[in-house]
N, CA, C and O of each residue as an XYZ file, in Angstrom:
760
protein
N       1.080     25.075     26.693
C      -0.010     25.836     26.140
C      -1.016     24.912     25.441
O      -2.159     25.371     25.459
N      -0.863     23.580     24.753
C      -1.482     23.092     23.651
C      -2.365     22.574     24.980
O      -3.564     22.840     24.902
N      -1.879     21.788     26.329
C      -2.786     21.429     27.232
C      -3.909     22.285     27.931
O      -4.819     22.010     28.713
N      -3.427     23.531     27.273
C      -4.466     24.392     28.359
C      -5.474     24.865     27.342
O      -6.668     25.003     27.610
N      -5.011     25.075     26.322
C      -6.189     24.970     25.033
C      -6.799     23.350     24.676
O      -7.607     23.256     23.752
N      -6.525     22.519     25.179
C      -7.394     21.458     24.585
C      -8.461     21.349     26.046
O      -9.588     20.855     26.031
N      -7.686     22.020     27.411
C      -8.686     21.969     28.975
C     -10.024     23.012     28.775
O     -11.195     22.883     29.132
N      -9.348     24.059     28.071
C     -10.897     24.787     27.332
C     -11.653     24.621     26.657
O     -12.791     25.051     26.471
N     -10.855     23.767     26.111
C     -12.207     23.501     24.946
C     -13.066     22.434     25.413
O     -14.274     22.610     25.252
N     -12.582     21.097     26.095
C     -13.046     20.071     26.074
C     -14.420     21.055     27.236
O     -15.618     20.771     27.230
N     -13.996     21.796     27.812
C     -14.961     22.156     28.750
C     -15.591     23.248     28.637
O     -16.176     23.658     29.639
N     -15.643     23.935     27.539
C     -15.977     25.488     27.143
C     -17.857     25.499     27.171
O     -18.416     26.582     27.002
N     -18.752     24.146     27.406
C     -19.903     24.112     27.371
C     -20.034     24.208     28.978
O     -20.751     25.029     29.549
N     -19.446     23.499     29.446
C     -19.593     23.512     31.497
C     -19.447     24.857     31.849
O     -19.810     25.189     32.978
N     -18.983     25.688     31.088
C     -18.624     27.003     31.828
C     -19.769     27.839     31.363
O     -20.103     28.756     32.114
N     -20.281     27.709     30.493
C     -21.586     28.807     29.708
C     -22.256     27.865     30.851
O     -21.335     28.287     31.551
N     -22.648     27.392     31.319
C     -23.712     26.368     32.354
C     -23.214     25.741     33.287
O     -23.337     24.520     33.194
N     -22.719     26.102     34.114
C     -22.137     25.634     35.293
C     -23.179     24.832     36.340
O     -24.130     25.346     36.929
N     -22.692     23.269     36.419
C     -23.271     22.552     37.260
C     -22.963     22.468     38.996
O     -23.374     21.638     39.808
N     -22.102     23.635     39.192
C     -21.416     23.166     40.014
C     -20.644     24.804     40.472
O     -20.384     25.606     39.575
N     -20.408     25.061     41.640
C     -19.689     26.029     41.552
C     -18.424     26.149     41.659
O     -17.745     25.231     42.119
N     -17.858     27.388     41.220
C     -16.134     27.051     40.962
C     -16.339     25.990     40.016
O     -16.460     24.920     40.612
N     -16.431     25.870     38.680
C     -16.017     24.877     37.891
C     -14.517     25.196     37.033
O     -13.862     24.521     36.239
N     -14.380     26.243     37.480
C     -12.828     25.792     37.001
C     -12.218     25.266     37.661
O     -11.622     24.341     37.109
N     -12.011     25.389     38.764
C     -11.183     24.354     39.773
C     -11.484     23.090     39.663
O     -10.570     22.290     39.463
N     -12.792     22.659     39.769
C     -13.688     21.290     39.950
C     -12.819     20.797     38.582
O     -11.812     20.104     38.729
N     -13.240     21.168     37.371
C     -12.626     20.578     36.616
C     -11.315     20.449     35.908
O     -10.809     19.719     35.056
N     -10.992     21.484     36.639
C      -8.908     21.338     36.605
C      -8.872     20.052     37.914
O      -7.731     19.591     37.914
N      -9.129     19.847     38.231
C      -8.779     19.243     40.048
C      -9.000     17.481     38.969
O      -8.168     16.608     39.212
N     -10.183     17.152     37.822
C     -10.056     16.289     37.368
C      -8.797     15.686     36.217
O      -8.462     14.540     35.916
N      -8.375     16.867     35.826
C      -7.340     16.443     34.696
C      -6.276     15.648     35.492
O      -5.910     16.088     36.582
N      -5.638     14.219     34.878
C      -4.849     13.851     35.008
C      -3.603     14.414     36.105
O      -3.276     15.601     36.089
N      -3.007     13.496     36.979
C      -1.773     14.496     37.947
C      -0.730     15.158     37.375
O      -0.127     16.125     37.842
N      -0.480     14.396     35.982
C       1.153     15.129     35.477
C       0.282     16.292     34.474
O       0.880     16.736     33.494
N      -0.892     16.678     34.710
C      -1.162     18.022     33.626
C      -0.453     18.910     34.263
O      -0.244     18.905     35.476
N      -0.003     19.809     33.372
C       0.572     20.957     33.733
C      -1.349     22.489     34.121
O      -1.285     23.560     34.725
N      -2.178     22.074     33.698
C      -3.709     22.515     34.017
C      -3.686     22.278     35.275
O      -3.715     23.271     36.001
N      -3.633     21.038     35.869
C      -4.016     20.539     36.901
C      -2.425     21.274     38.161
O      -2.675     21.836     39.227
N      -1.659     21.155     37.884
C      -0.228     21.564     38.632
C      -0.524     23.148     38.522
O      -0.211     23.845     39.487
N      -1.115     23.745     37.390
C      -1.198     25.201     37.730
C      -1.878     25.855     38.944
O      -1.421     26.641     39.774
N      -3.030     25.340     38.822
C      -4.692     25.046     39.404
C      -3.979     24.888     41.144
O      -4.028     25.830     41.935
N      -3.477     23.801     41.421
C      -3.208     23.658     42.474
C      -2.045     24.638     42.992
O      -2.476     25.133     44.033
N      -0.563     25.211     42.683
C       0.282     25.917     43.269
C      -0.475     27.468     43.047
O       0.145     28.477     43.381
N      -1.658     27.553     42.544
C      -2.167     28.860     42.467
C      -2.345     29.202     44.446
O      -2.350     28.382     45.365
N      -2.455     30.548     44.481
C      -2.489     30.881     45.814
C      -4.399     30.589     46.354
O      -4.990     29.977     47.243
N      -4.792     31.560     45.039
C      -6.643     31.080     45.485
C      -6.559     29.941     45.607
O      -6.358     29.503     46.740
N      -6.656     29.228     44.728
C      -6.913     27.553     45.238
C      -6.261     26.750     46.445
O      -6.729     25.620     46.585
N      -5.573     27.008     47.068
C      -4.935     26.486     48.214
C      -5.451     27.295     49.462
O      -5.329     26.881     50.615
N      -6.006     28.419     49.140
C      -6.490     29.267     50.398
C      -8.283     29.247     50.087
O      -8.956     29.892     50.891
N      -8.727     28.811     49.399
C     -10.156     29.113     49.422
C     -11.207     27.611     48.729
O     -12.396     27.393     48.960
N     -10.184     26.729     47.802
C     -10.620     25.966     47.230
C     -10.576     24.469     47.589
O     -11.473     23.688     47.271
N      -9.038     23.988     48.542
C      -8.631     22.597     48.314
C      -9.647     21.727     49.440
O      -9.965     20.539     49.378
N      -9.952     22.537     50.260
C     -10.887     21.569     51.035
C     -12.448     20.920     50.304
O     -13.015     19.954     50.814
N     -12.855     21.456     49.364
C     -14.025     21.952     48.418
C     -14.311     20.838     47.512
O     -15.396     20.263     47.431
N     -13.198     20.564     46.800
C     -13.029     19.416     45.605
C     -13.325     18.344     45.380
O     -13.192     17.868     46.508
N     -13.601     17.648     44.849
C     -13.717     16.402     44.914
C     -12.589     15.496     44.461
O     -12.953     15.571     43.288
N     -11.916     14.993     44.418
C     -10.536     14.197     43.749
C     -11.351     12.851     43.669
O     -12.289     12.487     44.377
N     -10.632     12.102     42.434
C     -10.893     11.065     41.960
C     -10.185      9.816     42.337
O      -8.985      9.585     42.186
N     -11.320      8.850     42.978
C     -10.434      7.681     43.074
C      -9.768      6.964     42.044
O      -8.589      6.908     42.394
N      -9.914      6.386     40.953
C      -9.717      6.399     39.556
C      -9.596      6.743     38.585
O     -10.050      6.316     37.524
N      -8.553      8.104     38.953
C      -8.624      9.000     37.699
C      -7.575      8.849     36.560
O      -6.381      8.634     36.773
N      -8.082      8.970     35.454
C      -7.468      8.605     33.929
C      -6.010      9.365     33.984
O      -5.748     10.524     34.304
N      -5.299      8.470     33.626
C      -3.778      8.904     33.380
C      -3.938     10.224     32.046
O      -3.034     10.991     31.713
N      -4.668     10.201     31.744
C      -4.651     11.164     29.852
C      -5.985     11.139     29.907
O      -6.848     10.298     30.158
N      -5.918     12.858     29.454
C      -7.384     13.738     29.401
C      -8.338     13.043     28.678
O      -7.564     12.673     27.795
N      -9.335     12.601     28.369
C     -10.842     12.026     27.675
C      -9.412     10.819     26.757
O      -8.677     11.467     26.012
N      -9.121      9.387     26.826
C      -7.989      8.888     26.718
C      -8.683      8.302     25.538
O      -8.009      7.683     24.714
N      -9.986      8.442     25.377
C     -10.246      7.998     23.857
C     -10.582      9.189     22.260
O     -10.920      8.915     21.109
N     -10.374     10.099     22.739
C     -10.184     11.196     21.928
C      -9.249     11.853     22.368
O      -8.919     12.207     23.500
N      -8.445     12.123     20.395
C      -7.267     12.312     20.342
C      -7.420     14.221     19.808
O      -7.878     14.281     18.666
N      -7.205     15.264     20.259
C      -7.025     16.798     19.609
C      -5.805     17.102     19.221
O      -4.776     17.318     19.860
N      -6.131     17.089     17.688
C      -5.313     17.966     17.336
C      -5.373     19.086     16.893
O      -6.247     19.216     16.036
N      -4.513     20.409     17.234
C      -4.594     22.026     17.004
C      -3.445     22.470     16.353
O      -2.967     23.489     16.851
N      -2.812     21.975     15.312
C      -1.560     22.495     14.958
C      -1.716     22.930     13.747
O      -0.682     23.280     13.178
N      -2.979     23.039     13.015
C      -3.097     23.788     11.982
C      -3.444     25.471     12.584
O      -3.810     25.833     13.702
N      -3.126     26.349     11.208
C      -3.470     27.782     11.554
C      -4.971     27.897     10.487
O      -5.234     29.069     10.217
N      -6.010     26.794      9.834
C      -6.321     26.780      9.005
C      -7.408     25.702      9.355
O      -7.077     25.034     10.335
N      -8.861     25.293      8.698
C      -9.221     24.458      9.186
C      -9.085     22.753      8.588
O      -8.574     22.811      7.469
N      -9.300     21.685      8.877
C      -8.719     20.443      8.775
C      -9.722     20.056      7.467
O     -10.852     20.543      7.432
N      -9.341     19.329      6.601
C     -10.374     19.438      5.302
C      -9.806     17.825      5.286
O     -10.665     17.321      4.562
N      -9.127     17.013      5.551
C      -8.788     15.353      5.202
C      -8.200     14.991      7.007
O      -7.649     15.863      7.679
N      -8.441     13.695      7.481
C      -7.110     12.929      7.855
C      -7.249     11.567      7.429
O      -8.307     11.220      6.902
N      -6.299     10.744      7.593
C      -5.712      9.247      7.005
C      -4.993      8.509      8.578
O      -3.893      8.690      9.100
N      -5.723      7.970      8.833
C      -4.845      6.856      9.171
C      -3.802      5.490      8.821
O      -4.194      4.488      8.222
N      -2.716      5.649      9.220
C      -1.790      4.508      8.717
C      -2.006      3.370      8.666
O      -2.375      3.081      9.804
N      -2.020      2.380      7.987
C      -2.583      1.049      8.290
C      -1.823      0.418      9.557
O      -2.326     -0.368     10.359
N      -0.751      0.827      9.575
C       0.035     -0.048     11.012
C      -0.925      1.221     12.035
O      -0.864      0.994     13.243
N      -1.459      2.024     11.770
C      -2.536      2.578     13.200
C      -1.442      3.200     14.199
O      -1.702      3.172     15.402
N      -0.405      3.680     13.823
C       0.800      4.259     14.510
C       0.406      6.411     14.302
O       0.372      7.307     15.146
N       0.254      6.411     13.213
C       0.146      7.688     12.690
C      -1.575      8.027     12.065
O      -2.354      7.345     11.399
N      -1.667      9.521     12.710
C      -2.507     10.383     11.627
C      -1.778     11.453     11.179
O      -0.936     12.197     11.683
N      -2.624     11.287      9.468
C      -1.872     12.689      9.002
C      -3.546     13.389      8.819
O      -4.668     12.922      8.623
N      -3.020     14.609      8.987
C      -3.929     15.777      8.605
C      -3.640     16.570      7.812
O      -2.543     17.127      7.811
N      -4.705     16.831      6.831
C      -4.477     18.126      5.559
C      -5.346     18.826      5.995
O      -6.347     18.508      6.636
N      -4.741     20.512      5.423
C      -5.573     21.905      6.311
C      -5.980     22.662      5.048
O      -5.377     22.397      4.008
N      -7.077     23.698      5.045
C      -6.647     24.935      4.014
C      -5.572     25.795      4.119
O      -5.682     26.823      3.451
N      -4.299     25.631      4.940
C      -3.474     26.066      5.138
C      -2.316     25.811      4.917
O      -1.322     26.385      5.362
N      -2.401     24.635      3.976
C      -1.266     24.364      2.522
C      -0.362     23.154      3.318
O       0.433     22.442      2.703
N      -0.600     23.040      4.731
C       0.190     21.960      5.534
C      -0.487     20.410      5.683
O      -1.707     20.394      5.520
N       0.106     19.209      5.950
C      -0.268     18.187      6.120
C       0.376     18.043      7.458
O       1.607     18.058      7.456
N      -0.161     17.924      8.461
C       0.326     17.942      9.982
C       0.275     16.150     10.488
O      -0.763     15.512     10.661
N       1.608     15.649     10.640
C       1.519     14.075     10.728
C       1.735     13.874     12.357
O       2.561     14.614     12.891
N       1.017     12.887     13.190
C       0.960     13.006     14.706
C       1.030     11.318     14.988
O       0.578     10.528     14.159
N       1.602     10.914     16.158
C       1.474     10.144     16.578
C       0.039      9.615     17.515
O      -0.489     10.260     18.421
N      -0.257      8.673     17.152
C      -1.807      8.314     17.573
C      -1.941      8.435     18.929
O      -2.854      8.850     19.643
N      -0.888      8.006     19.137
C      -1.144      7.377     20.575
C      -0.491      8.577     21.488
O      -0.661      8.164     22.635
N       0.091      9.697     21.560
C      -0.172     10.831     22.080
C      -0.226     12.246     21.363
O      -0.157     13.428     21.699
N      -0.360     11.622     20.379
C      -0.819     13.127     19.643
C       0.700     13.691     19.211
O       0.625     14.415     18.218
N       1.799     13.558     19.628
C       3.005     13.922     19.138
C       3.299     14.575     18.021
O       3.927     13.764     17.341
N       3.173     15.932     17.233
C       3.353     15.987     15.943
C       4.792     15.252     15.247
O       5.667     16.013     15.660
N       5.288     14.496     14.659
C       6.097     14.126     13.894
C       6.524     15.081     12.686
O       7.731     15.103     12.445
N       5.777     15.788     11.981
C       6.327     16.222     11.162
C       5.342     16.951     10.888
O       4.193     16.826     11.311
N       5.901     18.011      9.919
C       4.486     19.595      9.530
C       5.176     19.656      7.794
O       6.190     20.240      7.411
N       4.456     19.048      7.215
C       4.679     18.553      5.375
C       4.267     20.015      4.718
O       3.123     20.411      4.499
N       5.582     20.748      4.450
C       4.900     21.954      3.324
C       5.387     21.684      2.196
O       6.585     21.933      2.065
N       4.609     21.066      0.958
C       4.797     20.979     -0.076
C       3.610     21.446     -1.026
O       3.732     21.516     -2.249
N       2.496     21.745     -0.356
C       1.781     22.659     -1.217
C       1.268     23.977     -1.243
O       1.502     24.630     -0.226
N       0.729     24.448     -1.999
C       0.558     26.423     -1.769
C      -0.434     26.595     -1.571
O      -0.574     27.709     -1.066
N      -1.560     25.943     -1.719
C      -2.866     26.228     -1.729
C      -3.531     24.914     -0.882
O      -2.681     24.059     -0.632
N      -5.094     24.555     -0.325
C      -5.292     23.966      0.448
C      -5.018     22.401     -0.143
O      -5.077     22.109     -1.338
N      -4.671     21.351      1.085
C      -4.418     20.291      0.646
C      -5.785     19.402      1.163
O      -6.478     19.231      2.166
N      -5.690     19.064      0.073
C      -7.760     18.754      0.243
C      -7.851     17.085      0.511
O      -8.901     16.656      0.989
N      -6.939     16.304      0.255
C      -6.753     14.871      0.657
C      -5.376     14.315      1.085
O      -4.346     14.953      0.870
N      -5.383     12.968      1.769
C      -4.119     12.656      2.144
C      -4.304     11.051      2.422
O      -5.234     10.766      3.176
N      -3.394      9.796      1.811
C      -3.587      8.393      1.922
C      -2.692      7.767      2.286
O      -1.784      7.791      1.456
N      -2.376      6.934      3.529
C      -1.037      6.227      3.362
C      -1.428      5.096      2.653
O      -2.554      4.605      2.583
N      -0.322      4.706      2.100
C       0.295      3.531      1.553
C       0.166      2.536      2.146
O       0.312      2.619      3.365
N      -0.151      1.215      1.562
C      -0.657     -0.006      2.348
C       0.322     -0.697      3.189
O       0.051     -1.707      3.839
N       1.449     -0.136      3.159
C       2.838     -0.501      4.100
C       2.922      0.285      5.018
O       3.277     -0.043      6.150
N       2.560      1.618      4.616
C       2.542      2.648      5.740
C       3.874      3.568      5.475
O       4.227      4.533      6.153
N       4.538      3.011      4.288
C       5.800      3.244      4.258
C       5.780      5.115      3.379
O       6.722      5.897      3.511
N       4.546      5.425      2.586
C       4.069      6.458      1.889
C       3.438      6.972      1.906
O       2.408      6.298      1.903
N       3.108      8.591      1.942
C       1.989      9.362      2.126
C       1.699     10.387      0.822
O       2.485     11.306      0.593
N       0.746     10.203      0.151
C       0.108     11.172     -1.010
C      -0.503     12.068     -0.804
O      -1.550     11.669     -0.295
N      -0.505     13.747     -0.940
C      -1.523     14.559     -0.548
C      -1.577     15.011     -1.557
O      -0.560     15.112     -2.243
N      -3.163     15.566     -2.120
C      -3.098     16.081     -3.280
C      -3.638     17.485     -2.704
O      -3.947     17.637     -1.523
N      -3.717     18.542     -3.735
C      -4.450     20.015     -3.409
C      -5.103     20.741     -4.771
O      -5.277     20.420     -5.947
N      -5.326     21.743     -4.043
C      -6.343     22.685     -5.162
C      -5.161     23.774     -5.797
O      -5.456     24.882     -6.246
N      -3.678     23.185     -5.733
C      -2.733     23.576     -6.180
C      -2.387     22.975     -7.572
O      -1.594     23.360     -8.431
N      -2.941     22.277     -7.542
C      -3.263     20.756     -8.782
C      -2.094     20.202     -8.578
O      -1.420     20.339     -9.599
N      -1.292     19.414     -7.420
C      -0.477     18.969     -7.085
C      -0.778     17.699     -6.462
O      -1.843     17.335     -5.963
N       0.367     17.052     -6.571
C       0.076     15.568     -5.883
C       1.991     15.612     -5.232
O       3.075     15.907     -5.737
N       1.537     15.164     -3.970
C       3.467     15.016     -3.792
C       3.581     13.723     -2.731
O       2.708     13.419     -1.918
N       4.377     13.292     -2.854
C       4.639     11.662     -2.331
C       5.766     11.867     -0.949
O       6.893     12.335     -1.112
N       5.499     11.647     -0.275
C       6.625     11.429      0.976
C       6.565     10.034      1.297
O       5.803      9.069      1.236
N       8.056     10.468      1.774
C       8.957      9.483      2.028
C       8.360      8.999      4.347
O       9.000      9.590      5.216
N       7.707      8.421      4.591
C       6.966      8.609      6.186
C       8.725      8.312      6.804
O       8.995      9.250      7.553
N       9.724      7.488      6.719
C      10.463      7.194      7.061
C      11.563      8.846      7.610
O      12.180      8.945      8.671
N      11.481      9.980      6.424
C      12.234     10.698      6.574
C      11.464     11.807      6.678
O      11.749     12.670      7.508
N      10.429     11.923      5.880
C       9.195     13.012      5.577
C       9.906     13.666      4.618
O      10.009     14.857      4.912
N      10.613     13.288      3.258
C      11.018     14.131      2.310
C       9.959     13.786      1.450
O       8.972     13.054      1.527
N      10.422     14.479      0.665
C       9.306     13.816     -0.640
C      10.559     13.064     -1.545
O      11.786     13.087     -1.642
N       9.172     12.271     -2.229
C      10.136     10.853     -3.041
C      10.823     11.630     -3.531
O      11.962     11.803     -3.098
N      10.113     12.646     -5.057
C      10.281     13.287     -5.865
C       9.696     14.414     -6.039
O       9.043     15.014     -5.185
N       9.889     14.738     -7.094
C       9.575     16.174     -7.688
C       7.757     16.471     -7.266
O       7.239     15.364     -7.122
N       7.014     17.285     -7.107
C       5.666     16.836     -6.961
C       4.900     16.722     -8.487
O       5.517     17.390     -9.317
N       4.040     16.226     -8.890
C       3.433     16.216    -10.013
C       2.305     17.150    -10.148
O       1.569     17.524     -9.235
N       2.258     17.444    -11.232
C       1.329     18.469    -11.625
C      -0.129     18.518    -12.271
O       0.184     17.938    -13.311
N      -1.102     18.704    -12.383
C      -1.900     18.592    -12.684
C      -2.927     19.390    -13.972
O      -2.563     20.451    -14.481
N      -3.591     19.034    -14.178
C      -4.377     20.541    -15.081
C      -5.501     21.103    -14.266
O      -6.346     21.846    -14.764
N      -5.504     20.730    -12.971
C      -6.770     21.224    -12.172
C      -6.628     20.573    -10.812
O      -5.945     19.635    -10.401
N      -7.769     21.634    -10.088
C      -7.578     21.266     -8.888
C      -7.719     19.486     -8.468
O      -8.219     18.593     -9.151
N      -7.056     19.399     -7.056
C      -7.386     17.921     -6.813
C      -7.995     17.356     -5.737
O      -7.316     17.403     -4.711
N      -9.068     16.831     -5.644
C      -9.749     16.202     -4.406
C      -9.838     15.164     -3.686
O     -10.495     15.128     -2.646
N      -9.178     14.189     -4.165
C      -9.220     13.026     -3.480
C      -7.794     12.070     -4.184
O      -7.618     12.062     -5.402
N      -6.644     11.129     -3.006
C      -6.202     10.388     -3.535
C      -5.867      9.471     -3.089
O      -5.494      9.625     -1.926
N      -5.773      8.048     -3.625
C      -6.133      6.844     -2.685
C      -5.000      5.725     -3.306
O      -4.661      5.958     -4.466
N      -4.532      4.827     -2.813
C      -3.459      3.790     -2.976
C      -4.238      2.369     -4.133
O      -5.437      2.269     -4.392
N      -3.503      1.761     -4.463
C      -4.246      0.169     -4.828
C      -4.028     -0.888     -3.488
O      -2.834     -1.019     -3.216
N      -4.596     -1.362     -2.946
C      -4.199     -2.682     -2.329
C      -3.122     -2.595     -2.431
O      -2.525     -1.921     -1.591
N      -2.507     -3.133     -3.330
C      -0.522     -3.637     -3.059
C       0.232     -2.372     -3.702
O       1.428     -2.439     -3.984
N      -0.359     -1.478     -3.868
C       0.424     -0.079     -3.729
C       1.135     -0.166     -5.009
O       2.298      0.228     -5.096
N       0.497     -0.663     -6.009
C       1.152     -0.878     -7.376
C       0.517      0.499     -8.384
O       1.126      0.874     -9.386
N      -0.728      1.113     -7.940
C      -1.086      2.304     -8.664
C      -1.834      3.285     -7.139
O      -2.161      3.166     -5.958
N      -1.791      3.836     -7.796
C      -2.143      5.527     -7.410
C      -3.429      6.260     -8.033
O      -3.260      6.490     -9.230
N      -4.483      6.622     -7.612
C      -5.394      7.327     -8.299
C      -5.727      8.658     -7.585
O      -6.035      8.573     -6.396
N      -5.699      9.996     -8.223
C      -6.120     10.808     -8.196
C      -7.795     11.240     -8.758
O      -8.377     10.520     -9.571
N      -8.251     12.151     -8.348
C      -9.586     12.734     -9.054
C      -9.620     14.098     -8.684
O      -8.880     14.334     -7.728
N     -10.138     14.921     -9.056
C     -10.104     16.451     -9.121
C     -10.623     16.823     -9.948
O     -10.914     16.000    -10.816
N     -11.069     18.408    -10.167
C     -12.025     18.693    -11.224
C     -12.545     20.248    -10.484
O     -12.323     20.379     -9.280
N     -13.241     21.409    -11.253
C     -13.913     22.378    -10.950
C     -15.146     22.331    -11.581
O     -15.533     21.330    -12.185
N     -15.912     23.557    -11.457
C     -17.694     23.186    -12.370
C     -17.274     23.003    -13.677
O     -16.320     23.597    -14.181
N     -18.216     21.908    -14.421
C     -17.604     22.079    -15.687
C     -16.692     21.117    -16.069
O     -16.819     20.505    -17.129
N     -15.844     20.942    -15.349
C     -14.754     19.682    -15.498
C     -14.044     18.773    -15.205
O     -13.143     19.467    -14.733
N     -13.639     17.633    -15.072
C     -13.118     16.551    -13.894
C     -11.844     15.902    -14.796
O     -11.557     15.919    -15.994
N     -11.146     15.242    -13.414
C      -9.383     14.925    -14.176
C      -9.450     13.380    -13.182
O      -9.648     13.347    -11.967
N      -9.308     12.628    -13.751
C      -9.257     11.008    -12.889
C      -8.095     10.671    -13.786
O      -8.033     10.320    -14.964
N      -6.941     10.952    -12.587
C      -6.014      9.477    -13.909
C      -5.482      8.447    -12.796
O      -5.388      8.787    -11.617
N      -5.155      7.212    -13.237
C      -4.247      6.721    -12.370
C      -3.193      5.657    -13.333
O      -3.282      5.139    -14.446
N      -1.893      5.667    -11.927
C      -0.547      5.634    -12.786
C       0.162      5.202    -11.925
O       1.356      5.003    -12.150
């Protein structure tokens, strides 16, 4: 399913304006051979009786859909932070939907779905090892995972207000938060 929602979308402008006729086929017939889009497209009965002579097939076609953009859809909520790992292995994503959704770069893989806050998680930083991930929220929370296991270190910490942004030191010796509503702002670091 996640392949056949990322085949709509990437193409949801070709279809309001079609260059071409039959563009659903045309552009299922381009996705990669192991798509399950592309394997539908073809054992369909229309397409084998009205379409396969029609197509164009690619001499050089990309193993993985647009292979330099990466989609991710695993929030129910929309995406408000992501962080890349310094080893460039992982993104994490924070949603208004209280989740931090962590994926492997290089196929999008979710690794792990982080619920440790209640309200939206508005930032997210790894650690200069890669070894830690901080998300803070408008929960006035800050909570630390463990990337190795995805627990959290500890307890999460608390705040007196919401939180917007949180970022590592160089050698990962402090931690800074910032947050604040109209009226008032909270910067500590520790």
């Amino acid at each position: 399913m996640h392949e056949v929602k990322g085949f709509i979308g990437r193409n949801l402008e070709l279809w309001r304006a079609p260059l071409c006729p039959n563009p659903s086929f045309q552009l299922a017939f381009q996705e990669p051979d192991r798509s399950s889009v592309l394997r539908a497209f073809r054992n369909s009965e229309l397409f084998r009786s009205n379409f396969d002579s029609m197509l164009i097939d690619w001499l050089n076609k990309p193993l993985v859909s647009h292979p330099c953009v990466l989609t991710i859809q695993e929030h129910q909520s929309s995406v408000v932070s992501v962080a890349i790992s310094p080893s460039g292995k992982q993104i994490a994503c924070s949603s208004a939907d209280g989740t931090v959704v962590v994926c492997s770069t290089k196929t999008g893989e979710v690794r792990s779905v982080l619920r440790g806050h209640f309200e939206q998680v508005s930032s997210v930083c790894y650690s200069p090892s890669s070894d830690m991930l901080a998300s803070v929220g408008w929960d006035q929370r800050m909570c630390m995972w463990n990337v190795k296991t995805w627990e959290e270190f500890a307890a999460p910490r608390s705040f007196a207000t919401i939180l917007n942004t949180v970022t590592f030191s160089p050698q990962a010796s402090y931690i800074a938060v910032a947050g604040g509503e109209l009226g008032g702002s909270e910067e500590s670091i520790f």
